[in-house]
C-alpha positions as CSV (number, residue, x, y, z in Angstrom):
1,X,0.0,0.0,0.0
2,X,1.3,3.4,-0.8
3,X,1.6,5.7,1.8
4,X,3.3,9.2,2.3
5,X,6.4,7.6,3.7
6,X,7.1,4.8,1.2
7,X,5.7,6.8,-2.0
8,X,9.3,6.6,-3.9
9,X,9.5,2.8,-3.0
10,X,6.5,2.3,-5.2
11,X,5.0,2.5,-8.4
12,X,3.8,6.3,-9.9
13,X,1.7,5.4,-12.6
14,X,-1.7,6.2,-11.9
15,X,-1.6,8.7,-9.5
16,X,-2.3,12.2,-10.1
17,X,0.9,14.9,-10.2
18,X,1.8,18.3,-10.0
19,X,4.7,20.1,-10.7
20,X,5.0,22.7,-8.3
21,X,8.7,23.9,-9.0
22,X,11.3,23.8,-11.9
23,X,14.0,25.5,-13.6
24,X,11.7,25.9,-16.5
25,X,8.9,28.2,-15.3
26,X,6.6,26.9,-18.1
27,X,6.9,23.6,-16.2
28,X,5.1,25.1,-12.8
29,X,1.4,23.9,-13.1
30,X,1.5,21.5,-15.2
31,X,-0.5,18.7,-13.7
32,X,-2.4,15.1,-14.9
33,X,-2.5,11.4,-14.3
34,X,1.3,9.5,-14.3
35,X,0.8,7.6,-17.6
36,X,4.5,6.3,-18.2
37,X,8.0,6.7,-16.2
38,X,11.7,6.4,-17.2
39,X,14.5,6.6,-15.9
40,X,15.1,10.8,-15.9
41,X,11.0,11.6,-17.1
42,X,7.6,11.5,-15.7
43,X,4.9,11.6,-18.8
44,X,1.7,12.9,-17.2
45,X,-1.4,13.1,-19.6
46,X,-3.3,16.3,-18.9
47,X,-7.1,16.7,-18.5
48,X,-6.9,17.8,-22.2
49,X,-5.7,14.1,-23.1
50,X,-2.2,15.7,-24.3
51,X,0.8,14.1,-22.8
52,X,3.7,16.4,-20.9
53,X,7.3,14.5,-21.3
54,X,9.0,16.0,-17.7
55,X,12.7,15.7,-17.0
56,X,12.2,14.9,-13.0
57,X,15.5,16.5,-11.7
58,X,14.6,19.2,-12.6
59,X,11.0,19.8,-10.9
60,X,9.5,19.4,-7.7
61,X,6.0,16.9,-8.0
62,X,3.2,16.4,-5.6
63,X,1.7,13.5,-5.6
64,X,-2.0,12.7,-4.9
65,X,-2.8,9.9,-2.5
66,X,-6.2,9.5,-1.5
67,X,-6.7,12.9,0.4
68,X,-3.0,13.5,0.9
69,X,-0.7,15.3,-0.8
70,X,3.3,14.6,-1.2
71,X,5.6,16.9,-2.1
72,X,9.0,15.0,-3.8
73,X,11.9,16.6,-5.3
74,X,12.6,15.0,-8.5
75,X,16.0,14.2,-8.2
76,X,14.9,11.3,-5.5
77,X,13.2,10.0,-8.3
78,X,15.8,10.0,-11.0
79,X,16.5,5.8,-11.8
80,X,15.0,3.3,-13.3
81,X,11.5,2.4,-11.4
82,X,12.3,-0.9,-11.1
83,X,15.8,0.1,-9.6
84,X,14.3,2.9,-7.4
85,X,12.1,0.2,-5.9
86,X,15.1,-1.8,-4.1
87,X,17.0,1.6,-3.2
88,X,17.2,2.7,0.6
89,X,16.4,6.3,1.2
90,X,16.7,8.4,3.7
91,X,14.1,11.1,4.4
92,X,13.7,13.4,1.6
């Protein structure tokens, strides 16, 4: 089960994402349902159906769970998912 504290450890497609910070301003607001995931990008598909390609080290996300919200640098996520599942991490 994904919960606020073991979010990275887990899958990201499907839930609902936010960019909230970036070194592209253009990138703040963009926000949709996690569709795919590589190793350095997040593609969210917009409410528009349109899909944004988004280099994660370079934004800030937040993630919807449930009624919760996670905020989660993108650089934590940078890795393969599959890899990123078996990492340790320390509080980010």
């Amino acid at each position: 089960m994904r919960t606020p504290e073991n979010i990275v450890r887990h899958e990201l497609i499907g839930l609902k994402a936010e960019v909230v910070e970036s070194s592209n301003p253009k990138n703040i607001g963009i926000s949709g349902r996690v569709v795919d995931e590589t190793r350095n990008m997040l593609i969210l598909e917009k409410a528009d159906g349109r899909k944004a390609r988004l280099v994660k080290e370079e934004n800030v996300f937040v993630f919807k769970l449930g009624d919760k919200k996670v905020r989660i640098e993108g650089r934590v996520l940078v890795g393969r998912p599959e890899d990123r599942i078996k990492k340790k991490f320390r509080k980010w």
